[in-house]
LOZAFI-199001 format. One line per field, with one value per residue (C-alpha): chain; x, z, y; residue number from 1. Coordinates in Angstrom, 1 decimal, padded with zeros to 4 digits. Layout:
! LOZAFI-199001
ch: (A,...)
c1: (X,...)
c3: (Z,...)
c2: (Y,...)
i: (NUM,...)
This chain:
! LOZAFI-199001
ch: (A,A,A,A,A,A,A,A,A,A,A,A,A,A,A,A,A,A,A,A,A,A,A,A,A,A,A,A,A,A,A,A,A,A,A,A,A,A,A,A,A,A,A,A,A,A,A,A,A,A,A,A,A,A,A,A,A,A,A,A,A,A,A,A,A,A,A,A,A,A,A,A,A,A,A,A,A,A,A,A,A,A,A,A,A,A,A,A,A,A,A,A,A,A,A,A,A,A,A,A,A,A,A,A,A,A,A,A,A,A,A,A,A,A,A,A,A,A,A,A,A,A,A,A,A,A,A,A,A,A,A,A,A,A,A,A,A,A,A,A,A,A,A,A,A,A,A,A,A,A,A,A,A,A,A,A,A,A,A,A,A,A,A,A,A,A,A,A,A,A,A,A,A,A,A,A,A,A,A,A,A,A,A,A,A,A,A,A,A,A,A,A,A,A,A,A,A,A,A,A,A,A,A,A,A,A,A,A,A,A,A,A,A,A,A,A,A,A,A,A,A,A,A,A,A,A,A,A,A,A,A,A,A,A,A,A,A,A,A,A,A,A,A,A,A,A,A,A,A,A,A,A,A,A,A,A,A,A,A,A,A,A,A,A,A,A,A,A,A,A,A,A,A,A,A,A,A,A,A,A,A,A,A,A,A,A,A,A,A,A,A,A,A,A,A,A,A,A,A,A,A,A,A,A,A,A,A,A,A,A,A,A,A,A,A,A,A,A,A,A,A,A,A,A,A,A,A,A,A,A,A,A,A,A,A,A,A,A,A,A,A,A,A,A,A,A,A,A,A,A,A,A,A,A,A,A,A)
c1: (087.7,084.8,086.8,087.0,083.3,081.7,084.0,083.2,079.4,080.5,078.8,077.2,078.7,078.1,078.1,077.6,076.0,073.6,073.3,071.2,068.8,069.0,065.4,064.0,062.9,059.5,058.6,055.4,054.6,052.7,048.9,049.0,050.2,053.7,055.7,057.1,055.3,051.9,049.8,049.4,046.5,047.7,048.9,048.2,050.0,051.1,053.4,055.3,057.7,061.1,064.1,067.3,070.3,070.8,067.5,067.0,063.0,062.7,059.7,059.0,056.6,055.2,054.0,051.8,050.6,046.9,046.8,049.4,050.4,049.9,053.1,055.4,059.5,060.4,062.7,063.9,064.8,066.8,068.6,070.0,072.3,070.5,067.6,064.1,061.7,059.3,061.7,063.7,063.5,059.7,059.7,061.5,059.5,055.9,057.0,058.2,055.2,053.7,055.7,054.3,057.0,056.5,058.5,059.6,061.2,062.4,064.5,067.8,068.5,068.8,066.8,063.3,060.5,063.0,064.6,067.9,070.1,071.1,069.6,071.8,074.3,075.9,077.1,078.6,077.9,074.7,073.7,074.2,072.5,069.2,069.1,070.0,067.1,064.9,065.2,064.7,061.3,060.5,062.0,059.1,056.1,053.3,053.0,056.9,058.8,061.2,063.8,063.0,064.0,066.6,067.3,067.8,070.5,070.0,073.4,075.3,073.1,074.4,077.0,075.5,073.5,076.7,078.2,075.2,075.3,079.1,077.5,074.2,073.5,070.0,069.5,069.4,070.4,071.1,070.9,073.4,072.0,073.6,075.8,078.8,081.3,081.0,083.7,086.0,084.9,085.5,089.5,090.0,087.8,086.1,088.2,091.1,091.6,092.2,094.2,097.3,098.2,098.9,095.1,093.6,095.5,094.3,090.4,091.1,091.9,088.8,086.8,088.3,088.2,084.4,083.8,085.5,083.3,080.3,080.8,081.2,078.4,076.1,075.0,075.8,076.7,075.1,077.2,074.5,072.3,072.5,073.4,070.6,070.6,073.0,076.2,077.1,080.2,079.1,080.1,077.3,076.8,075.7,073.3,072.1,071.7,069.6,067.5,066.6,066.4,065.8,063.0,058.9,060.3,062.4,061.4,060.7,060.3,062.3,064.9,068.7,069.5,066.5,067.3,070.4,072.1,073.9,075.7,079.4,080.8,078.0,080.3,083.7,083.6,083.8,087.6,088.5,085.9,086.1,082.3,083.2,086.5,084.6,082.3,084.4,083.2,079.8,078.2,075.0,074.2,074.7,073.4,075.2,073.3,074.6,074.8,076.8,077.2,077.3,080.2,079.9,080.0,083.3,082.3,080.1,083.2,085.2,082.9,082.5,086.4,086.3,083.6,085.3,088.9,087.8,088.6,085.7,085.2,082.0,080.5,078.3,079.2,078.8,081.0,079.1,076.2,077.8,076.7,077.3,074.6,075.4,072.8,073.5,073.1,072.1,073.2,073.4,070.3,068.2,068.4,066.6,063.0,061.1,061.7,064.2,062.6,066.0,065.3,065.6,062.3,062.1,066.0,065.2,061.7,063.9,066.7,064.8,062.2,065.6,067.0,064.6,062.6)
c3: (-087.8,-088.8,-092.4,-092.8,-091.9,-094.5,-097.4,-094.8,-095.7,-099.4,-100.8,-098.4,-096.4,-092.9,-089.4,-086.3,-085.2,-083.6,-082.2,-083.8,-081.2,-083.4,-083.7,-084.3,-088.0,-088.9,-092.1,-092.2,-095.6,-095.6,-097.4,-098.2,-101.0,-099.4,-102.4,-103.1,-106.4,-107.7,-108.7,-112.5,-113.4,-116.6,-114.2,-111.6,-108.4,-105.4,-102.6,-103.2,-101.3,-102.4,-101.0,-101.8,-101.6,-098.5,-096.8,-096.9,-097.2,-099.9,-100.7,-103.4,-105.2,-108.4,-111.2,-114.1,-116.8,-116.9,-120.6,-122.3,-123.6,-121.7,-121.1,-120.5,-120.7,-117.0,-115.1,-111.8,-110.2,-107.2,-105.8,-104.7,-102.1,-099.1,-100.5,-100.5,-102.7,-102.4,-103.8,-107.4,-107.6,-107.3,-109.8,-112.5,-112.2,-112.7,-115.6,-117.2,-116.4,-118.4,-121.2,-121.3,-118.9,-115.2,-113.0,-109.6,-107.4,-104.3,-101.2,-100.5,-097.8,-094.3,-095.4,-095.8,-095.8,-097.0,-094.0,-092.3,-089.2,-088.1,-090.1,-092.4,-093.4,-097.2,-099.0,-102.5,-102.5,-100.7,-102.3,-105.9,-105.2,-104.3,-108.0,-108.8,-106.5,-108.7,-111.8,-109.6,-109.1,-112.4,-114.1,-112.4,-112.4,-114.8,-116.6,-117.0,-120.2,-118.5,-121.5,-121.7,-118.4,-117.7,-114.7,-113.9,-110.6,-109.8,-108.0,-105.7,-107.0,-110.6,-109.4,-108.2,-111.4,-113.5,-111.1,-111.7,-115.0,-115.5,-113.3,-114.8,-117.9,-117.7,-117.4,-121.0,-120.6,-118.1,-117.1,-114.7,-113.9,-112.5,-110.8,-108.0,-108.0,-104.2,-104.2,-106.1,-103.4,-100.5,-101.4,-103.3,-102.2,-104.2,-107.3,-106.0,-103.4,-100.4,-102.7,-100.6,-099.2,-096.0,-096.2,-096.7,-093.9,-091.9,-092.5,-091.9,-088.7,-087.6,-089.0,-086.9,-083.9,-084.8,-085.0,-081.1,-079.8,-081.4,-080.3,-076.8,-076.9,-078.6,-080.8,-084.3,-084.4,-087.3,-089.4,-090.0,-093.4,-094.9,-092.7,-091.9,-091.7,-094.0,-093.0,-095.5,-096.6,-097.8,-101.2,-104.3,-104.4,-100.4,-101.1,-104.2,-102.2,-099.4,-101.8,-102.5,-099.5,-096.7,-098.4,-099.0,-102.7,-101.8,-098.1,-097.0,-093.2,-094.1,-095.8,-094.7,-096.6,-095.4,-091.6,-089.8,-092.6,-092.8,-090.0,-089.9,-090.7,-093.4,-096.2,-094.5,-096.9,-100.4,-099.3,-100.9,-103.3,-106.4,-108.0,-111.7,-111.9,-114.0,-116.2,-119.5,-119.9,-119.9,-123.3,-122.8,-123.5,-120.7,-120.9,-118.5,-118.2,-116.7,-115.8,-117.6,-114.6,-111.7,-109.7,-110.1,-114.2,-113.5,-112.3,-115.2,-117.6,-115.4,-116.1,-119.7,-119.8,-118.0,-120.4,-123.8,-123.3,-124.4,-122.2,-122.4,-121.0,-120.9,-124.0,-124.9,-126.4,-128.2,-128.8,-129.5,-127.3,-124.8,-124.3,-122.2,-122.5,-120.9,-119.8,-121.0,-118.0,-115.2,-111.7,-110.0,-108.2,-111.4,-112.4,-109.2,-110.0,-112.7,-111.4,-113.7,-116.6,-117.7,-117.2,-120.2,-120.5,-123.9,-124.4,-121.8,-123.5,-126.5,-125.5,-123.5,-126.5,-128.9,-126.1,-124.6,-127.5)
c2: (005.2,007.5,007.9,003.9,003.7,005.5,002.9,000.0,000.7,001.5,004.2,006.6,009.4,007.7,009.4,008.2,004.9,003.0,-000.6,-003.5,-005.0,-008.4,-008.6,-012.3,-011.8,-013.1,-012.8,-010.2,-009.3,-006.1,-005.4,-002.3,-000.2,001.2,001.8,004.9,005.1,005.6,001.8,001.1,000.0,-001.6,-004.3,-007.0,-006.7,-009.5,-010.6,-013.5,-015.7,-018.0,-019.1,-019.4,-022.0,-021.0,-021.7,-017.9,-016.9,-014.1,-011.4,-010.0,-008.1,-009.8,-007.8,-009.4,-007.2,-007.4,-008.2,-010.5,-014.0,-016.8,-017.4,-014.0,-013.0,-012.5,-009.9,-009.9,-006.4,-005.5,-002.3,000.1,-001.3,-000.2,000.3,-002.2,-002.9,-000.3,001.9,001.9,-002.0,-001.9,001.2,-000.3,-003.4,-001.4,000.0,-003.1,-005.1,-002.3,-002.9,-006.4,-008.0,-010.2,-008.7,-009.6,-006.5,-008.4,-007.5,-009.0,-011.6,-009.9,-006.4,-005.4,-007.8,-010.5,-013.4,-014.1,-013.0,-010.9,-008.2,-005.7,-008.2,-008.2,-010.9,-010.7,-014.6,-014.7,-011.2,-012.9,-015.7,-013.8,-013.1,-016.6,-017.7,-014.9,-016.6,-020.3,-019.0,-017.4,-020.9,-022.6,-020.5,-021.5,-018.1,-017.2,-018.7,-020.2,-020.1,-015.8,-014.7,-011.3,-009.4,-005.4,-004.4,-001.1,000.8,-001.9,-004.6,-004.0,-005.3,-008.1,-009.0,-008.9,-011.1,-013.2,-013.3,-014.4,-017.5,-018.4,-018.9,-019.1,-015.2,-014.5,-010.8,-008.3,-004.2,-002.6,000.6,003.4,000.8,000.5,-002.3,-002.4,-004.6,-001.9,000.5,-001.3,-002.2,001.0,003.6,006.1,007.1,004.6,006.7,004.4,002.0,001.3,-001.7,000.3,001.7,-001.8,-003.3,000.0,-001.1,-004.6,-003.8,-001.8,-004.4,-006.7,-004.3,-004.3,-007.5,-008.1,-005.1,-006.8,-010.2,-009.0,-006.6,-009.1,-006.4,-005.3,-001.8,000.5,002.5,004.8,005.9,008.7,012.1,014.2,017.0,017.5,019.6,022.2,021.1,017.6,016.4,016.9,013.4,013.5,015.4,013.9,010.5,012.8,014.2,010.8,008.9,011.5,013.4,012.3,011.5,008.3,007.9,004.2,003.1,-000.3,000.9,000.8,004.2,006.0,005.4,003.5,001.9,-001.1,-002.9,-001.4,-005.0,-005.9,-005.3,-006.9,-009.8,-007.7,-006.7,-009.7,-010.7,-009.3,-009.2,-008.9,-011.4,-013.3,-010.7,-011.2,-014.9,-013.5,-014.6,-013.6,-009.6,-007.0,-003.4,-001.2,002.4,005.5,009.3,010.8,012.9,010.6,010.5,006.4,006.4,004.7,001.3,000.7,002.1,-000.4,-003.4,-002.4,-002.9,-006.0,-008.1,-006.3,-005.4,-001.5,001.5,003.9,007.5,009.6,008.1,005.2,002.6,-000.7,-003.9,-007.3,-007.7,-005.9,-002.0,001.2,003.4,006.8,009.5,013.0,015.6,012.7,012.2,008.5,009.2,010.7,006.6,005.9,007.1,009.5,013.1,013.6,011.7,010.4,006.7,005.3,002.7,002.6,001.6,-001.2,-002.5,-002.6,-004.9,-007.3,-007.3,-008.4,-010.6,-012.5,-013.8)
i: (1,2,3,4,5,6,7,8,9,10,11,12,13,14,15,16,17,18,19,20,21,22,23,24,25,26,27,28,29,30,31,32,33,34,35,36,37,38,39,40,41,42,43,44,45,46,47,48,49,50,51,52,53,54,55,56,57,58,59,60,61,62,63,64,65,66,67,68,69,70,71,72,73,74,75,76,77,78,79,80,81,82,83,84,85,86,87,88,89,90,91,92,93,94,95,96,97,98,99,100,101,102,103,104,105,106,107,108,109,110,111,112,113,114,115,116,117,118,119,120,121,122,123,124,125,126,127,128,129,130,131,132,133,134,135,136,137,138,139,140,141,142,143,144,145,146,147,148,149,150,151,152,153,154,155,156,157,158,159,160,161,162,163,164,165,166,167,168,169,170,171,172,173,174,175,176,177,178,179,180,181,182,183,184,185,186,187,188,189,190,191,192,193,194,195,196,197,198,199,200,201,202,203,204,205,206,207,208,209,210,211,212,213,214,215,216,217,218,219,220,221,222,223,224,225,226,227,228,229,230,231,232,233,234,235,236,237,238,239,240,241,242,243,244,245,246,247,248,249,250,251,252,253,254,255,256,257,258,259,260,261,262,263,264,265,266,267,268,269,270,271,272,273,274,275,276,277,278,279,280,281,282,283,284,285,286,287,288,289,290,291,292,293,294,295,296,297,298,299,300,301,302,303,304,305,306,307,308,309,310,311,312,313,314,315,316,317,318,319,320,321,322,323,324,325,326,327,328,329,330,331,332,333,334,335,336,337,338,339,340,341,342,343,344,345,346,347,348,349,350,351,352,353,354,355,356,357)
């Protein structure tokens, strides 16, 4: 059980558990500065709310550039799965609203500051939609060109925002960064690993079992974030993820990954919904960045296949508007924030600056 936990939840190395309390959400958007990061002064910073098709109530933080056009291009940023706002999302969305860029770094339905019950859920549909939601809101603000609008999924949520793409075709371009196909990892496990229909029908099971135990506790049970302390035997990518989230450098108080995770059901519904069964009709461009030593370089070599037809390994590469850019010497988590300098800003200005003009 322990085993089919920690692909249950997708992508961390989960131990033990502890029980949602099913708070009543209310939506209490915080004052302060809580980010993770230092505040620019080159730009303006708010708290803003939107919904999407699913009466959902999202936050957001909103960041203007102080100097500018009157009307801007637009990106909408979210990720890691498991992650919030105050974290990489929030990050990538400073430095592109420094590069002359609104930017909207918003938490996913059921997590952080964002609505809906009970809290911890995924969705690939609902999940999706929260960017689709994004670029409902940037449409209609008075300062966003409404026809220059992209969007950035960081990890789990690059997922998302291909998925997003193959269904809108008002986000005129998109960046998968350091991605995971979390449906891929939930049917295969990591590395196809767990890819037996014997396996699957194993985790089906004790999701269902879950689910019974839930209902009659009227409680969700947690899967758990990431393990601390960290045992010594955990794999490198364990630790890389700890370093990250368990540490004063990636630290947050509302984040899933930095405390109890997600709920051990909250990613039952990506078993069968593939994310990226429709990413080769995607006509707009997509940008898919990653390290070229993270364990995950695979999903974003996977999408690359899916939207072009061409197998890739370990290299970047180009074909039509579509690209796979891959980081010499990075980890997954070195795409999360600046320590490691690797985060390629000036590739990312660049392409939105060609793309949405």
């Amino acid at each position: 059980m322990k085993s089919f936990i920690s692909l249950a939840v997708a992508f961390l190395m989960l131990f033990g558990c502890k029980t949602d309390t099913n708070e009543m959400n209310r939506l209490t958007l915080t004052n302060e500065w809580d980010k993770t990061f230092p505040k620019s002064e080159l730009i303006n910073h708010s708290k803003v709310t939107f919904h999407n098709r699913y009466g959902i109530e999202l936050v957001a933080d909103m960041y203007v550039p102080k100097e500018g056009e009157a009307k801007f291009a637009a990106i909408a940023v979210s990720g890691p799965f498991g992650a919030v706002k105050e974290q990489s999302s929030g990050l990538y969305a400073q430095h592109m609203a420094e590069r002359g860029f609104i930017t909207l770094a918003f938490d996913p339905s059921y997590t952080g500051e964002s609505g809906g019950e009970p809290r911890r859920m995924a969705s690939p549909d609902i999940n999706t939609e929260d960017f689709l939601a994004a670029v409902d809101f940037l449409s209609t603000h008075d300062r966003v060109d409404s026809q220059r609008i992209g969007i950035i999924g960081i990890c789990g949520f690059g997922g998302m925002a291909v998925n997003a793409a193959a269904l809108d075709p008002r986000i005129k371009a998109t960046v998968a960064s350091t991605m995971y196909d979390m449906s891929k990892v939930n049917v295969e496990g990591y590395f196809a690993g767990e890819d037996t229909p014997t396996q699957r029908m194993e985790k089906r099971k004790a999701l269902a079992a879950q689910r019974t135990d839930d209902y009659k506790s009227g409680s969700y049970k947690r899967a758990g974030g990431v393990i601390d302390p960290l045992p010594e035997d955990a794999p490198w990518f364990v630790k890389d993820y700890h370093s990250y989230y368990k540490t004063s450098r990636g630290y947050h108080k509302r984040s899933g990954n930095s405390n109890d995770g997600w709920n051990v059901i909250g990613c039952q519904s990506f078993m069968n919904q593939p994310l990226l069964a429709w990413a080769h009709e995607i006509e707009n461009p997509v940008l898919l960045i990653h390290g070229e030593k993270a364990h995950s370089r695979y999903f974003s070599e996977y999408a690359f296949e899916k939207m072009t037809g061409k197998q890739i390994k370990g290299v970047s590469a180009k074909e039509g508007n579509k690209e796979l850019l891959i980081i010499p010497g990075a980890s997954h988590v070195d795409l999360y924030d600046d320590v490691a300098g690797v985060i390629p800003y000036d590739k990312l200005e660049s392409f939105f600056n060609e793309y949405l003009k």
